[in-house]
N, C-alpha and C positions, 0 to 999 in steps of 0.2 A: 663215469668210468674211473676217474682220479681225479688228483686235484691238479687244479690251475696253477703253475708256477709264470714268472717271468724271469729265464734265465740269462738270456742275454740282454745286454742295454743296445741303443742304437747305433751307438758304434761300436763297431765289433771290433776296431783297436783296443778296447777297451777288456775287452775277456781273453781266456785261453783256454783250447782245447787241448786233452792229452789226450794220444793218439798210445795206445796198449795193444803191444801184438804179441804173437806169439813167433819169436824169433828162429825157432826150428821147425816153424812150416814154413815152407815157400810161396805159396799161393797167399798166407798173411804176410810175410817180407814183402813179395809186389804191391799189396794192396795198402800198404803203410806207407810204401813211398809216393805210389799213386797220390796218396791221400794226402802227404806231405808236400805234392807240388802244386794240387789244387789250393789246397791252405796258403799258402804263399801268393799263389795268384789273385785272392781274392783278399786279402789283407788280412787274415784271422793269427793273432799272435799262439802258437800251438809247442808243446812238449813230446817229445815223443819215446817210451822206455818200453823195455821189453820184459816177457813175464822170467825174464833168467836175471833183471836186476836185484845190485845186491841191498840198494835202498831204495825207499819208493818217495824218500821226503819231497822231490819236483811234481809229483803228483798232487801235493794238498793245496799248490799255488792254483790248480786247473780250476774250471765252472764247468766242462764238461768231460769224462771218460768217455772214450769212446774206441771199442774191446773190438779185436780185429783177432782171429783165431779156434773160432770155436766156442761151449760153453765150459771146457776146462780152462779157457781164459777169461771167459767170463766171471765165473765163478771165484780168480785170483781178484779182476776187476773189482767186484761185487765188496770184498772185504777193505780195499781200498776207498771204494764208494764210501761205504759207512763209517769207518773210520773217520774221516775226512768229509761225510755230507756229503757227495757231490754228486749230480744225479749221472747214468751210466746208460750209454747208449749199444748192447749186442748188436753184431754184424756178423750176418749169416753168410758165411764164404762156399758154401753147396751142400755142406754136411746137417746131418740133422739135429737139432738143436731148439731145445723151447727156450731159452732167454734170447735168443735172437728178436729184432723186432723189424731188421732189414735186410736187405741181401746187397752184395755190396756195390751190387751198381746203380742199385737205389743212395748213395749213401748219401751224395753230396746234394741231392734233392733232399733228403732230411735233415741237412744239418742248414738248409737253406730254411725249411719250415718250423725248423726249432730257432734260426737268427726271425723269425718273423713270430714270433711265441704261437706257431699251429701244432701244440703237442698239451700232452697231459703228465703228470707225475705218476706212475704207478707204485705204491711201496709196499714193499714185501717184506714178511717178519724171517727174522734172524731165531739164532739158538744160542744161548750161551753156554757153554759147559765149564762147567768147575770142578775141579780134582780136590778132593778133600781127604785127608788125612789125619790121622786121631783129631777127627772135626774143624782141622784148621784148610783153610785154603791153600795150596800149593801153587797152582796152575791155573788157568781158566784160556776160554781160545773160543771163535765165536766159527757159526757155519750157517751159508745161506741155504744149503738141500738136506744134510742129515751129518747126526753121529753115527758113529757105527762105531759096537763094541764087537773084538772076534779071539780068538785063540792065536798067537804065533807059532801054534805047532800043529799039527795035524788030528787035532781032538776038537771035542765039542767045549762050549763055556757053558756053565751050569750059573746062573745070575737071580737073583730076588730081587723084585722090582715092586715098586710103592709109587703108587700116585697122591700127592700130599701128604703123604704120612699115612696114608691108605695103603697095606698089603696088593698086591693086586694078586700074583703068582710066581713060581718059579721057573725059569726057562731052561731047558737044555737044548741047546739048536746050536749050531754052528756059530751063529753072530746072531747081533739083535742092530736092528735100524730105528731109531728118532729122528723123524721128519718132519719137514715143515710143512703145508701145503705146496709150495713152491717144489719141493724135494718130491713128493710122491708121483711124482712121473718121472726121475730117476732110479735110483739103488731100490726104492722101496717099491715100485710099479717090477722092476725084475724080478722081487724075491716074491710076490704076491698079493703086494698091500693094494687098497683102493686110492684112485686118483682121488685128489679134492679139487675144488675150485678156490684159488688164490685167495679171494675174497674170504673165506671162512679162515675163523680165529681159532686152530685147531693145532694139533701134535698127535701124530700116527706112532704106534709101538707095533713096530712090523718084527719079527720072529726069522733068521736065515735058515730055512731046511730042519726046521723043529722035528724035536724027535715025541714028539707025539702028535697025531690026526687032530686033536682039540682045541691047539694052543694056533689061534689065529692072531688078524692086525687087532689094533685096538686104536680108535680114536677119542681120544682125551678134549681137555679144554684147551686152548692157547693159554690159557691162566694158570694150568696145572703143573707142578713140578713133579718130574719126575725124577728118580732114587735109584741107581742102579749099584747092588752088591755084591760081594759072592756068594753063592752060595758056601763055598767053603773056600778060606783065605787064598789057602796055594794056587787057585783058579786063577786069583787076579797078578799072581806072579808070570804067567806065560799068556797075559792077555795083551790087545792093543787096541787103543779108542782113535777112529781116524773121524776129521772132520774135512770134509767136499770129496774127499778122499787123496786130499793133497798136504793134509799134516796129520803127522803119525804120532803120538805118544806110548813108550809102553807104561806096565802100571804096575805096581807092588803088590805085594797083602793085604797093606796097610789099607790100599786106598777104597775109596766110592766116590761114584760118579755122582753129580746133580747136575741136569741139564732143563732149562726153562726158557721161554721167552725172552729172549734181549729185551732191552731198552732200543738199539740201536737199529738201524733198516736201512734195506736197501731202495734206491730212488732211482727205476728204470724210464727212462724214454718209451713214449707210447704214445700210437698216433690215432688220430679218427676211428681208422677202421680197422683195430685191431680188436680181436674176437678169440678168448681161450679155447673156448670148444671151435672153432674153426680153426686153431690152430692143432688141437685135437686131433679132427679131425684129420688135418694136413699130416702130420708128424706121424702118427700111428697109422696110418693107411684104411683109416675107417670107411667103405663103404656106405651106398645107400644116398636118399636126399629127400627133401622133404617133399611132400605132396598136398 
């Protein structure tokens, strides 16, 4: 299912948990302090910052994240994760959510079976996007579920898109989604794209409310770079490239987008009996069972 890590040593004086909430839910404030008083009781040296901090540098000391808020906190988590290596443990506080891997009164029994190494590493591929301009790099900014390019005004974006240097077609749709497998039961499962299974080394080009019947998803290689332009300059003057949907960039004339596989990944906690299409299953309301 993943790889084998050993992330704590035997004494757990010895590591540190950072504890990541999201400080304007209430039901995460309770469960952060909750979780701060267990940590104390049981000797674990812990960190604990919120997703409104204005630096995250006490996070690269941790060995473990562990994301209390939802997956729009995860998702902040997740970039901290990779940045910094360090594997990340979602906690499901009732709402719905696929990076979750516990719910939180499961928590302290997980973080008792990850002090005893009963877990696996799951790693999930990232995106890196790069802003480029008369072909020099400007920008770049990485995303665990998708890019998304859209209009900031109340029009369509008209975009040419190339997989390696390959043409592919031209899109006139409201927005265009690049996702990762991890991403398409997100943004791109709303707008119409196909779920993947994590495992697969892929990139979805999902289409927002295309203004033609023909222009559907397209899944690429995880190898493939994709190229996004304008069709014509002034497009990308009233355009914005958001990634998780939590960093907004707007973009010139000048620019085009290149967005490819990271180098970099995320390292989630994941136990025995964790199962994606069971989770699937769960999360969507899928009907039915086997016979």
């Amino acid at each position: 299912m993943g790889k084998r890590y050993s992330l704590f040593s035997k004494d757990s004086l010895m590591n540190t948990i950072a504890i990541f909430f999201n400080n304007q839910k209430e039901k995460a404030t309770q469960a952060a302090e909750t979780l701060q008083t267990w940590l104390e009781e049981n000797n674990y040296k812990y960190i604990i910052e919120n997703v409104t901090a204005t630096s995250d540098n006490r996070i690269k000391k941790a060995d473990l994240i562990i994301s209390l808020g939802g997956d729009g906190t995860t998702l902040r988590a997740a970039r901290l994760s990779s940045q910094y290596n360090i594997p990340i443990l979602g906690v499901s506080l009732g709402t719905l959510g696929f990076l979750a891997e516990v719910s939180v009164d499961k928590l302290t029994e997980a973080i008792t079976n990850i002090a005893n190494d009963n877990y696996t590493i799951d790693e999930r591929s990232m995106l890196v996007l790069k802003i480029l301009e008369n072909g020099k790099e400007i920008e770049n900014a990485f995303a665990l579920n998708e890019v998304v390019v859209t209009s900031t005004r109340t029009r369509m974006v008209m975009l040419d898109v190339f997989v390696s240097n390959n043409y592919v077609t031209s899109y006139s749709a409201d927005g265009l989604i690049i996702s990762t497998p991890t991403g398409s039961t997100a943004y791109n499962l709303s707008a119409g794209g196909p779920i993947l299974s994590p495992k697969l080394d892929a990139t979805i080009i999902t289409p927002i409310c295309a203004h033609s019947l023909n222009l559907r998803s397209l899944v690429v290689s995880g190898n493939d770079e994709v190229i996004i332009r304008p069709s014509n300059p002034y497009h990308f003057s009233s355009a914005l490239v958001s990634l998780d949907g939590q960093k907004d960039i707007n973009l010139t004339e000048c620019n085009y987008l290149s967005i490819k596989k990271a180098k970099k990944t995320v390292k989630f906690i994941r136990f025995a009996d964790f199962c994606f299409f069971e989770a699937l299953r769960s999360k969507l309301k899928w009907s039915g069972k086997a016979h």
